[in-house]
N, C-alpha and C positions, 0 to 999 in steps of 0.2 A: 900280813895282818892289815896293814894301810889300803892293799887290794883290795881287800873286802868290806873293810870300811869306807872307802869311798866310792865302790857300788852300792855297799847298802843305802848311800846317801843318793845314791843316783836314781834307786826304787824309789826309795821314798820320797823324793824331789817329781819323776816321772807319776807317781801316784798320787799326788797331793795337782799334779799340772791336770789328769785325767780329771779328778774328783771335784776340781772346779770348773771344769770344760760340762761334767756331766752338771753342774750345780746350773751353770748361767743357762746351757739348753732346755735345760727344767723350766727355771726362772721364765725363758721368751717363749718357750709352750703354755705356759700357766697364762701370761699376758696378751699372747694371740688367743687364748681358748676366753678368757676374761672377755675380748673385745668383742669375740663372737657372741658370749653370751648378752653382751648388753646389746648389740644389733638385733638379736633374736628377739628382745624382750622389747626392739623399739618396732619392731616387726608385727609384732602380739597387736603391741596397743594400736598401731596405726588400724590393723586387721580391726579390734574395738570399735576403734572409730566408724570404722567403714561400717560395719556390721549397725551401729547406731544411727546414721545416715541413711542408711538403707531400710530402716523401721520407721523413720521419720516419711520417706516417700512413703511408704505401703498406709501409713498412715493419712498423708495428705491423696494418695489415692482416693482411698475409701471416703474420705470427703466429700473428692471430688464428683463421687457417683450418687455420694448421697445428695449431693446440690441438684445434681444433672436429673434424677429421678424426680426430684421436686419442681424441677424445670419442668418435665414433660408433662408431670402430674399437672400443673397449672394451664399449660398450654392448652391440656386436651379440657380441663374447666370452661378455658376462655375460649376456644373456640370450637 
């Protein structure tokens, strides 16, 4: 009877050592998947950014053509 009670102790010691081994690998998936998510999302914004940058040229383009068109318009006035 002692046999089997101190196997039973040995399962359940073996089973309690797995169920925390599976708990912490959770745990440091859950916080590498965390860390991914917040680079993805610093990823996003940076992408935002650029994409805003990028409007702000097409914008100072278009400006610039519209100056340049007024440029020639005058030119061909004055001379």
């Amino acid at each position: 009877m002692g046999a089997i009670q101190q196997r039973l102790e040995q399962l359940n010691r073996a089973t309690e050592i797995a169920t925390q081994t599976q708990y912490d690998r959770a745990g440091n998936e859950i916080e590498m998947a965390d860390a991914e998510i917040a680079r993805f999302r610093a990823i996003l914004h940076q992408i935002d950014e650029l994409e805003n940058e990028f409007d702000k040229i097409r914008r100072i383009r278009e400006i610039v053509r519209s100056f340049r068109a007024r440029v020639e318009m005058l030119e061909r006035r004055i001379g």
